[in-house]
N, C-alpha and C positions, 0 to 999 in steps of 0.2 A: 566271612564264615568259612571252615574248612570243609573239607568233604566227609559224609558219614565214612568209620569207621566199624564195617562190620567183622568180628573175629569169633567165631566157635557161638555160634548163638542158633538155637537148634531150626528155629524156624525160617533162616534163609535156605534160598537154593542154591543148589549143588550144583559141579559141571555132569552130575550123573543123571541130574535131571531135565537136562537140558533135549531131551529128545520131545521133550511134551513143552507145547509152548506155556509161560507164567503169564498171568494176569492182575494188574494190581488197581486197586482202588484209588481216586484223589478225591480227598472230600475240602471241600471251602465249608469254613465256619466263619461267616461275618456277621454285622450286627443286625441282629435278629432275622437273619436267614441262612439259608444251607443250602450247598449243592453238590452234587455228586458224579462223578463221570469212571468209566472202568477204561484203562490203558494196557499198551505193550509194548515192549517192540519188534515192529517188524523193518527188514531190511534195516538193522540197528542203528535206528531211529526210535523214541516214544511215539505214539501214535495213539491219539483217543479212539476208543472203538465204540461207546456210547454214554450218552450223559442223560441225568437222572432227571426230575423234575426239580424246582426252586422251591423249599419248602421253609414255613416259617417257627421262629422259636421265641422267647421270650429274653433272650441274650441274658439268662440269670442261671437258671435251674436244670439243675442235672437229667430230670427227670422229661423236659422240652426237649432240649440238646437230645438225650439219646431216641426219641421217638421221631424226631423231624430226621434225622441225621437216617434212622432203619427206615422209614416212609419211602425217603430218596433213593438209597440203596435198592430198597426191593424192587423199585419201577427202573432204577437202571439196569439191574440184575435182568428182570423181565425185559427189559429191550435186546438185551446182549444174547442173552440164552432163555430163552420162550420155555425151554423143556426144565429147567431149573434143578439142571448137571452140575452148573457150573458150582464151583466151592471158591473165594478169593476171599481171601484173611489180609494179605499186606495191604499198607493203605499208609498215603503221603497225605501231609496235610497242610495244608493252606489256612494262615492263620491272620488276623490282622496285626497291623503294627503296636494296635496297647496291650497286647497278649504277649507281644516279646520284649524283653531288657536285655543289652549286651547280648544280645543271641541266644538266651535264656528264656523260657518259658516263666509267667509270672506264677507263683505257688500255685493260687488260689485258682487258678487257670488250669495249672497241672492236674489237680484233683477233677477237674471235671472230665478231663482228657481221657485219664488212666480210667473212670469209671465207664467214660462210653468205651473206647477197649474192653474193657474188662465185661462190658452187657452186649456187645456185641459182637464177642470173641474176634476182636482186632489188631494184628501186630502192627503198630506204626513203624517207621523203616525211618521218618524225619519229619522237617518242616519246611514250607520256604511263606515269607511273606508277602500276603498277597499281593500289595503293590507292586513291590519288588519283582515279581512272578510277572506280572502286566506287561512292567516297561520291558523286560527282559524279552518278551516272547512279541510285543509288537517290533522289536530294534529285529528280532528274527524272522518276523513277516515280512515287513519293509525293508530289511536289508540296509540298514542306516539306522547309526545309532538314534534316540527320539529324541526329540525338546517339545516339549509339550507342558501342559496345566493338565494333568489329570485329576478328572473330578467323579468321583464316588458317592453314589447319592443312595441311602441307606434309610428305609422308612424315616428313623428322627435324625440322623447324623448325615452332614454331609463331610465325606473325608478328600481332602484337597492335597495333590502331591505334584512340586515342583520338580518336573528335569529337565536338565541341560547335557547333549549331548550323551544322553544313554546314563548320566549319575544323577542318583537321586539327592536334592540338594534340601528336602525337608517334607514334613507331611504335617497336617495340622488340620485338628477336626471340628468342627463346628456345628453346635446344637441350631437343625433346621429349624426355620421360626416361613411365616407367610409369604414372604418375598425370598423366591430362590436367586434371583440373581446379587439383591444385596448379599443373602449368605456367601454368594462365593468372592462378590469381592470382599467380605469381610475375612474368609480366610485366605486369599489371595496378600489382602494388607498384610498378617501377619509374618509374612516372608522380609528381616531384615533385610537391608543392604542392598538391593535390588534394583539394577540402573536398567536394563531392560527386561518388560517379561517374555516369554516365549509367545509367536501372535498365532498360538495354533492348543484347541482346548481339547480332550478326549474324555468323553464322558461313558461311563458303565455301570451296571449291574442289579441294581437293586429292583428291579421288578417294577417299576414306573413306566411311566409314559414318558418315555426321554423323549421324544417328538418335541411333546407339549415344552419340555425343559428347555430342548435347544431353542426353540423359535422365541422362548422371552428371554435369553440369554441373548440370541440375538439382535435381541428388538432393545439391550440395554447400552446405555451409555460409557460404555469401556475406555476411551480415549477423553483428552483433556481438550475443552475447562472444566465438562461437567464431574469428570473423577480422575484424581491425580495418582491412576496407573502408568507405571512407564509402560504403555506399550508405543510400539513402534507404529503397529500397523492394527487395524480390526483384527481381535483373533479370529482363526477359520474353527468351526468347530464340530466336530467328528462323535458318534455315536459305533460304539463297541457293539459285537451281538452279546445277547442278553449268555451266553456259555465264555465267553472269551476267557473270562476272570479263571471258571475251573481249566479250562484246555490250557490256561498260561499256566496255571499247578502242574499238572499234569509233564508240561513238556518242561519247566524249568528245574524241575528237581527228577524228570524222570532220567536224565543221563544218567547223574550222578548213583542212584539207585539200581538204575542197569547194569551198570560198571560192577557195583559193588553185590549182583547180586551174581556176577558172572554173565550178563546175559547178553551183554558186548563188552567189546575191549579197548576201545580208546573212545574219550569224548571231547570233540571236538572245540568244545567250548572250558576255559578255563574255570574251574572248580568255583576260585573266589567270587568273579562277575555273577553267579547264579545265585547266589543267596540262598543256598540250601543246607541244610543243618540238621546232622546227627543228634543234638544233644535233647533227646529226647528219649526218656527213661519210663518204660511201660511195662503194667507188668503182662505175662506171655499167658495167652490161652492154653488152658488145659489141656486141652484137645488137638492135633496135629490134623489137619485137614486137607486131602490131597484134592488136588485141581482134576477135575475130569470134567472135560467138556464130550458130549456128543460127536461135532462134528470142527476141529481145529482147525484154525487157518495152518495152510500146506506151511512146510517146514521150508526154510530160505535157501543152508546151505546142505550139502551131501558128502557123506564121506566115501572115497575110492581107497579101493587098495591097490598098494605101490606095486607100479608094471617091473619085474624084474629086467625081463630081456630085454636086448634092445632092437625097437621095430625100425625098420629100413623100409623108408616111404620109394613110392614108384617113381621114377626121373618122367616130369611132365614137359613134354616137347610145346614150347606155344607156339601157335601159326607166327608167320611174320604178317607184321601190319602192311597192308598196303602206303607203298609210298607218298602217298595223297592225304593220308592220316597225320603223318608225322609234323607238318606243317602246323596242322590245325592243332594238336597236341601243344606244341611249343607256342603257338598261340595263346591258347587258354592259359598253361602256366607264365608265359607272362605274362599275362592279364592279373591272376593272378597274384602274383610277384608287387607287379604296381599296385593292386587295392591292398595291399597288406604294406608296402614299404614305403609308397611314395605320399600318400595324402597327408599335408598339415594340416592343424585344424587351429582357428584364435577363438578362443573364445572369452568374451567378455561379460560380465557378473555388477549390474547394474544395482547398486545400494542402496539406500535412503538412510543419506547420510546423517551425524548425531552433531548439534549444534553446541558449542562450548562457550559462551561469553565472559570475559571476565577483563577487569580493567587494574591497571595498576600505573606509576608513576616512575621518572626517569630523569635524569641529566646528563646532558652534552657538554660535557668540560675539554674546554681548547688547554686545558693544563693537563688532564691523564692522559698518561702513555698508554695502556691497556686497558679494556674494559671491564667492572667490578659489579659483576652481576648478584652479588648480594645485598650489596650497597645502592645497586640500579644507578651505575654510572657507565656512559660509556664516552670513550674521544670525542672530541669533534673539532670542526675549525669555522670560520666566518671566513665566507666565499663575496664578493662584493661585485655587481657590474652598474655601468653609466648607461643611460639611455634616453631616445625623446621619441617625442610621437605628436601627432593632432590628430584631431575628428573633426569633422562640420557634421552639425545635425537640425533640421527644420525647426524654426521658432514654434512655438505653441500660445504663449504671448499676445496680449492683444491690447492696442494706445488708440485715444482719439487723439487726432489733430485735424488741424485750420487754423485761422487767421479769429483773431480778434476785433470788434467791431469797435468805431472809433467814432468823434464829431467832438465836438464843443459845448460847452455850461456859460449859463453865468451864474455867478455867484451872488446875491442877495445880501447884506448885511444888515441888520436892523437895529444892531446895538449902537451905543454910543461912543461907542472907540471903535478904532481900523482895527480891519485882523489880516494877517498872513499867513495864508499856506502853503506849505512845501511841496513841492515833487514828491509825485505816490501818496498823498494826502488823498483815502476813499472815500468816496460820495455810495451812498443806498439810495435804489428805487423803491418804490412802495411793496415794488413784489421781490427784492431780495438780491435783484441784481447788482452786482459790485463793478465799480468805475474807478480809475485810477488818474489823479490828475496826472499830465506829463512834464507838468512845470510849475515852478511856485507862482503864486499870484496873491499881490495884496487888495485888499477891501476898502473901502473908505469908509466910515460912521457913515449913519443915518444924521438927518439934518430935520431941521423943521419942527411943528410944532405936534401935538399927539395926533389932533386930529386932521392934520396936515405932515403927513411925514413920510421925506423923502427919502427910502433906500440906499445903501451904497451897494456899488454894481462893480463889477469885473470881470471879462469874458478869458475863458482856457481851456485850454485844448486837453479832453480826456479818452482814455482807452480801456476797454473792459479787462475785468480781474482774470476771466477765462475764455475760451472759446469757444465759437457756436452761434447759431443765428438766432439764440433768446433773446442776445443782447443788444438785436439789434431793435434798441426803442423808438417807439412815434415821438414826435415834439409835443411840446407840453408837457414833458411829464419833469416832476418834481423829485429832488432826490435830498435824502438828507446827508451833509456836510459835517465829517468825522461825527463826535461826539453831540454838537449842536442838536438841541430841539430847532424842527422847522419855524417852527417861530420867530426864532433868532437868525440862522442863517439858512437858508437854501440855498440849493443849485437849480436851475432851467436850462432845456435844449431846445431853443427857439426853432433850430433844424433835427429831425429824426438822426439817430445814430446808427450807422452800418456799417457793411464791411463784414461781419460775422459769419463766417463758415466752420464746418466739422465733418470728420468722415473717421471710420474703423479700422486703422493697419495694423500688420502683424507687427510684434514687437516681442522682444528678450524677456522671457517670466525666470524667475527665482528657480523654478524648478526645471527649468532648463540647461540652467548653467549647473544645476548640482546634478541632474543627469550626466550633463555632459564630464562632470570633472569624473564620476563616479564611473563610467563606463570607458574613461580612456586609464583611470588609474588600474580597474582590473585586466584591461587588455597588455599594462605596461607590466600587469604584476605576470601575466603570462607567459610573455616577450621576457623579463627578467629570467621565471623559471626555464624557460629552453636556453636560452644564454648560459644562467648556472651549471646547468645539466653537462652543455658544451667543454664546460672547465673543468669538470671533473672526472676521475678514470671508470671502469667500468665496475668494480669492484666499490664502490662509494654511491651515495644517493644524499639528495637533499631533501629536509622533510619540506614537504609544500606550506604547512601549514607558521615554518617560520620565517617563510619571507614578507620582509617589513620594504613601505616604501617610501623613500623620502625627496618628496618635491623641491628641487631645488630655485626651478622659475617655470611662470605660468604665465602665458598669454592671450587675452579673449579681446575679439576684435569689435565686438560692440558691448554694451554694456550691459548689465540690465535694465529694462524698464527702456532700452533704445528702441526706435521701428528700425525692421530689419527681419526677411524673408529667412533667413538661417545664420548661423553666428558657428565662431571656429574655433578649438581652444590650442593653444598648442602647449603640449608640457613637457618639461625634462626632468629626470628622478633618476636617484641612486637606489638600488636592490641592494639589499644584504638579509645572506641564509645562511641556515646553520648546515655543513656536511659533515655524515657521519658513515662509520661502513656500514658497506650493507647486510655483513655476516655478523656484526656485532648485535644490531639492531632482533637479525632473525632467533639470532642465537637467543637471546634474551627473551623475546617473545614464548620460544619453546621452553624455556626453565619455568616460567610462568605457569603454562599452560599442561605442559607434562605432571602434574598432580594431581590435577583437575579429568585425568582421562581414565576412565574408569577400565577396570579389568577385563581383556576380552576384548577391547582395543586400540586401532592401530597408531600411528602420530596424527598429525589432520594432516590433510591432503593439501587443502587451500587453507588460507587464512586472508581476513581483513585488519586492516586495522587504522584508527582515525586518532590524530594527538590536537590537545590543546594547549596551547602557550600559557604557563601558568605565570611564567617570570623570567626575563631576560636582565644578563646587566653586561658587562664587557668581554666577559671569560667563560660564563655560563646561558646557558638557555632549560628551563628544566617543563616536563610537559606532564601533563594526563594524557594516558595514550588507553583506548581501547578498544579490546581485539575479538573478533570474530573467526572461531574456527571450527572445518569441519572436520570430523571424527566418523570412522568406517570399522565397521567388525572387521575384526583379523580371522581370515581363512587358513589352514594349511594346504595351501596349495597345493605340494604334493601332492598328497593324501586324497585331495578332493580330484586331483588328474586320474590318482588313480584307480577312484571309484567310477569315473565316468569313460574310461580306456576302451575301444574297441563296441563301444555302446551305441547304439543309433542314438538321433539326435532327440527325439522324442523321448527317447528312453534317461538320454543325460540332463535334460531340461525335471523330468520328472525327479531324480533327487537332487537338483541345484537349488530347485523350486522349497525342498526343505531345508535351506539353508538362513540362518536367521538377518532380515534385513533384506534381501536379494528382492527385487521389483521387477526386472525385465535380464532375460538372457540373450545375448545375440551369441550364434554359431556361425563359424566361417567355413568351412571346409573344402581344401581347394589341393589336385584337380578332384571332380567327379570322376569317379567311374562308370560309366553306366550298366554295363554287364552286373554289378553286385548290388546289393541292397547298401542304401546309404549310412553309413556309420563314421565315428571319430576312429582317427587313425590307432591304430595294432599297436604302436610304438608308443609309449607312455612322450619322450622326448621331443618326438611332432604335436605336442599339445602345449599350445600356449596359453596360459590363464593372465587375465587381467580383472582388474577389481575398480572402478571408476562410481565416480558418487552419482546418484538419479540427478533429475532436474528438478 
């Protein structure tokens, strides 16, 4: 917006009238209420001198509009001047943003304007919008442009305005329903594009219980999982006084009106950043109404007339100082010399950093000369070392042994033919015990008549199937003879069998040896990786995740399933990995990941990142690689040195503290002085910033 242009329009003042101070009106018209305050300036400055009551309208009708609008006036009128001298006709106004197009007043808007002028003999001089008015005049409270969520709460509308840095980046309003805090993230969502919000909310105006509003805003779920806001941090969230909205009228458009009505002569603030605006077409009161107050605030400046002659002041002899003084003098100034030139200060700006994930794929070609970051190739070579190693580690394992129990059979035959059995030919006890003959032995038929009949017999030496003293059996006992029914052939031990013992030793489990191969292959894959490392320059790296290991001979000293207190493997293996550079690699990473970073900030600071071998053959190795990185708001450092210059340190924590993302500030400032109050050094160049990610 430019600055009003006033030229020959009968109802400004003059510089003849400038011996009586001007007073102008700022009226706010939002939706469905009004507010009113009388300004000036003094010591040229705008300056509010009193504000009206909050009165309500119907946000339709001409005839609400001009009665709410005179209600407020007369009780601001009556606060300012009691005796009701005063006369102020000019009057700026504060409008909301659906009343303006392209800096335009909307028609149907206009018509209601020109008739409260016109019923309440009113020259408008402009406009500024109301938001716009807000963030303008808190960035001149605070002294720091804002970034904030300003939220506007309006009997049925709540009006939500996004800034960054002192610009307004959108405003969007939303029909209030029962739940205020859904409404504001529902106007919060409408904000495209939005990689962080600001973690700092300002709420104003409307005549509510903003208490009650802050505390369930605060009691709301702003941060993810339960609402996918980017915000960084909980926003902090701040309450406006219920006047703020008209005294930011007032002082944002009142420069420009000063300026233009003569009543100061430079404004300090550039024209455009105010959002104040001439184009406002009214028609003029009839009537020319002069200002006469009672009792005026006293006049600033005085005019003298020019001294012609010229005065010749008296020559003033000063004492001399005592010699004892001058000491102490040179003292203090260099004292103060060093608190002004010598103290550096580091100061460091703790961030909470922004996480970047993203994965993508790659190959290491021992054929490319350079690498083809579109194509995701980069060099590489196959690096190879020889190596051996052993471990001994405790059996876990566990055997019986002893001795197997032994004695003699005889062998029974009942059939009518001989029979022979061979060596290892097993005999059964009744209860399942197994016996092994240790030698063949033939039988003889049976002889004689049925019921005379004489067995064939043959006595042999047998030894049990397993060991243990089960088997060691009493005499008499009967055993059957391979496949025979007893009937036919048996065996007897005319002497009991013995000899049978057992007991519990350690011995070589399965899971042993695959421990053990398993726990010297990754120590050798270790051993491989620092050896590799060794062979290559410092400018190169090997990925870890491609080294391969190849056994060439293995040797374990008992077996498994052996007794044996601990066992030892010993193995020898060839390493081979793939080496790539290590500028190729980072480079690559950054082209990846540089798209992915959203505006506002800086490269990542750290990065991770982890590859998987997808496919190896003699020339090639190609991987899944994925990378973790961190991302930091970019500062302008300058800028931010030199808002914090010469400040004490409470004082410079206080706007670092509004800086988006910042968590903790450390200040250094080194030497102290003690003689002065503690501050950051005078000297913009003794301040060193740094920007390091939170934990």
């Amino acid at each position: 917006m430019q600055l009003p242009f006033f030229k020959n329009k009968p109802h400004l003042q003059t510089k003849e009238t400038l011996a009586s101070r001007s007073y102008l009106f700022a009226v706010e018209i939002g939706p469905e209420i009004v507010k009113t305050a009388i300004w000036s300036v003094v010591n040229d400055k705008p300056q509010v001198l009193a504000v009206g009551q909050m009165c309500k309208w119907d946000d339709s009708s001409e005839n609400s509009l001009i009665e709410s609008v005179d209600q407020s006036l007369s009780q601001c009128i009556n606060l300012f001047d009691p005796t009701g001298k005063a006369k102020i006709d000019q009057v700026i106004l504060g409008l909301p943003p659906t009343w303006v197009v392209q800096d335009k007043i909307n028609p149907d808007k206009l018509q209601l304007l020109k008739a409260l002028s016109s019923k309440l003999e009113l020259k408008p001089v402009g406009f500024v919008v109301t938001p716009e008015a807000v963030v303008k005049f808190l960035a001149h409270t605070e002294n720091v442009p804002s970034t904030a969520i300003f939220l506007g709460f309006w009997p049925n509308i709540l009006e939500v305005t996004l800034v960054r840095m002192g610009r307004i980046e959108g405003v969007h309003h939303v029909k209030r329903s029962d739940s205020v805090a859904e409404d504001v993230a529902e106007g919060i969502s409408r904000f495209p594009n939005v990689d962080i919000l600001p973690s700092r909310m300002m709420l104003y105006d409307s005549g509510l219980d903003l208490e009650d509003i802050k505390q369930t805003l605060l009691a709301f779920p702003w941060q993810a999982p339960q609402k996918k806001l980017p915000f960084l941090h909980f926003p902090k969230i701040e309450i406006l006084s219920s006047d703020f909205t008209v005294r930011a009228i007032a002082t944002a458009g009142g420069s420009e009106v000063a300026q233009a009505l003569g009543l100061i002569t430079e404004v300090e603030t550039a024209p455009k950043d105010l959002g104040f605006s001439p184009n406002l077409e009214m028609p003029q009161a009839e009537t020319e109404v002069e200002l006469e107050v009672e009792t005026p605030l006293p006049v600033v400046a005085e005019t003298f007339k020019p001294i012609k002659n010229k005065i010749k002041l008296p020559k003033i002899k000063l004492p001399k100082l005592p010699i004892l003084i001058l000491p102490v003098v040179l003292v203090l100034v260099g004292l103060f010399a060093a608190y002004w030139y010598l103290p550096k200060a580091t100061v460091t700006l703790f961030v909470t950093p922004r996480l970047i994930d993203t994965g993508f794929s790659f190959v290491a070609d021992t054929s490319a000369k350079t690498a083809d970051f579109e194509k995701s190739i980069v060099p590489g070579s196959f690096s190879e070392v020889s190596l051996n190693d052993s471990k001994t580690s405790p059996t876990t394992g566990s055997k019986l042994v002893g001795d197997k129990a032994t004695g003699s059979v005889t062998v029974e035959n009942g059939l009518d033919v001989a029979k022979t059995f061979a060596a290892g030919t097993v005999i059964t006890s009744p209860s399942g015990f197994k016996f092994v003959l240790d030698e063949s032995v033939t039988v003889a038929s049976a002889s004689g008549s049925i019921g005379n009949l004489i067995l064939g017999k043959a006595n042999v030496k047998v030894t049990a199937a397993n060991i243990g003293t089960d088997s060691n059996l009493s005499a008499g006992t009967v055993f059957r003879v391979g496949a025979f029914a007893v009937t036919q052939i048996d065996a007897r031990n005319d002497i009991a069998l013995s000899g049978g013992t057992s007991r519990q030793v350690k011995a070589v489990s399965k899971d042993d040896v695959a421990k053990l191969k398993s726990d010297l292959t990754q120590s050798l894959k270790d051993k491989a990786r620092d050896q590799l490392v060794q062979q290559i320059s410092a400018e190169q790296t090997i990925i870890p995740e491609s080294i391969t290991i190849q056994t060439v001979s293995e040797d374990l000293n008992h077996k498994e399933d052996e007794a044996a207190d601990e066992v030892t493997l010993k193995v020898t293996v060839k390493a081979k990995g793939i080496v790539v550079s290590k500028s190729d690699i980072q480079n690559m990473i950054d082209a990846k990941i540089k798209p992915l970073i959203p505006q506002g900030f800086t490269a990542p600071t750290e990065s991770s990142q982890s590859f998987i071998v997808k496919k190896s053959d003699s020339n090639t190795m190609s991987f899944d690689t994925k990378v973790t990185a961190k991302i930091l708001p970019g500062y302008d450092l300058p800028d931010v040195a030199k808002n914090i210059v010469g400040k004490s340190p409470s004082q410079a924590k206080l706007y670092l503290e509004k800086l988006d993302g910042v968590s903790q500030i450390d200040i250094l400032v080194n030497p102290n002085i003690p003689v002065f109050p503690a501050s950051l050094p005078h000297i913009i160049k003794n301040i060193t910033l740094s920007v390091r990610p939170a934990n």
